[in-house]
C-alpha positions in Angstrom: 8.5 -43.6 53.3 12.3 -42.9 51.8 13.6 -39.8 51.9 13.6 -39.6 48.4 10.0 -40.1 48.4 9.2 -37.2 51.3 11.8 -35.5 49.1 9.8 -36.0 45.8 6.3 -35.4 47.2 7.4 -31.9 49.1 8.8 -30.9 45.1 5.6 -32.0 43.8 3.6 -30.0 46.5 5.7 -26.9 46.1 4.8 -27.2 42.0 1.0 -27.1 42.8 1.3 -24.4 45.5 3.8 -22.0 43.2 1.0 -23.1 40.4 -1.8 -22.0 42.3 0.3 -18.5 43.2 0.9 -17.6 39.9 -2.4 -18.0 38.5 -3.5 -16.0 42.4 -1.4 -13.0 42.3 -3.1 -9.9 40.4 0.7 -8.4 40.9 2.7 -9.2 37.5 6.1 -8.7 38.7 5.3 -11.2 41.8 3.1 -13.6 39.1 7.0 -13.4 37.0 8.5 -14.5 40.5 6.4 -17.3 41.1 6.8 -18.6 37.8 10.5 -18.6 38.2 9.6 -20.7 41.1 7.6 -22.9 39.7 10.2 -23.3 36.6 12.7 -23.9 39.0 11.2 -26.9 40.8 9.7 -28.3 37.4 13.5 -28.7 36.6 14.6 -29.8 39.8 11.4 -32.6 39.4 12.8 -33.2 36.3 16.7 -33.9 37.7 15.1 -36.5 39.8 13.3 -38.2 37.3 16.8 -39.0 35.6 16.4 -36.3 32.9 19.2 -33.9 33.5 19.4 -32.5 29.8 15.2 -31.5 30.3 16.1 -30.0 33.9 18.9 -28.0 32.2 17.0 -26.9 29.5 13.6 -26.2 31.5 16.1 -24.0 34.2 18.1 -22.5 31.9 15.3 -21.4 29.5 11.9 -21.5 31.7 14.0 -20.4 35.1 15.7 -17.8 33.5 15.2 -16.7 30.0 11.3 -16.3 30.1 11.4 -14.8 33.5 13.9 -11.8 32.5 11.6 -11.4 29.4 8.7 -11.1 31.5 10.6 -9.0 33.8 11.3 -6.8 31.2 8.3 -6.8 29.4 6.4 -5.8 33.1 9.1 -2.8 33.1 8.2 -1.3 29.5 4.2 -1.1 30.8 2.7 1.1 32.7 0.8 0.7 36.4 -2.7 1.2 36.8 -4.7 0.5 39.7 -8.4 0.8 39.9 -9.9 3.2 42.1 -12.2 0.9 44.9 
């Protein structure tokens, strides 16, 4: 195996694992995180696929637009825990 193959298949195992966390976490502010995660590889995947103007886009807006607005959107709501 290449090391751009390892390389490719350890990107593609970290999207299914920071896929996985997101939909895991009952925490919003660490679901956010993972996201971010998971954006950021999905561009990455993307860069070595040859399509650098989808990676930028997809880290510049997925990465980091979406996340602050999530981030910020988690801030304006209040925390409520149930009672076990």
């Amino acid at each position: 195996m290449t090391p751009f193959l390892l390389l490719q298949a350890l990107i593609l195992l970290g999207l299914i694992i920071t896929g996985a966390l997101v939909v895991a976490f009952k925490d919003l502010l660490a679901a956010a995180i993972a996201f971010a995660a998971f954006s950021l590889l999905l561009a990455i995947e993307f860069y070595i696929l040859q399509a650098p103007d989808v990676a930028i886009a997809e880290a510049g807006i997925g990465a980091g637009l979406t996340t602050a607005i999530f981030i910020i959107a988690i801030r304006g709501t209040k925390r409520f825990e149930e009672k076990e």
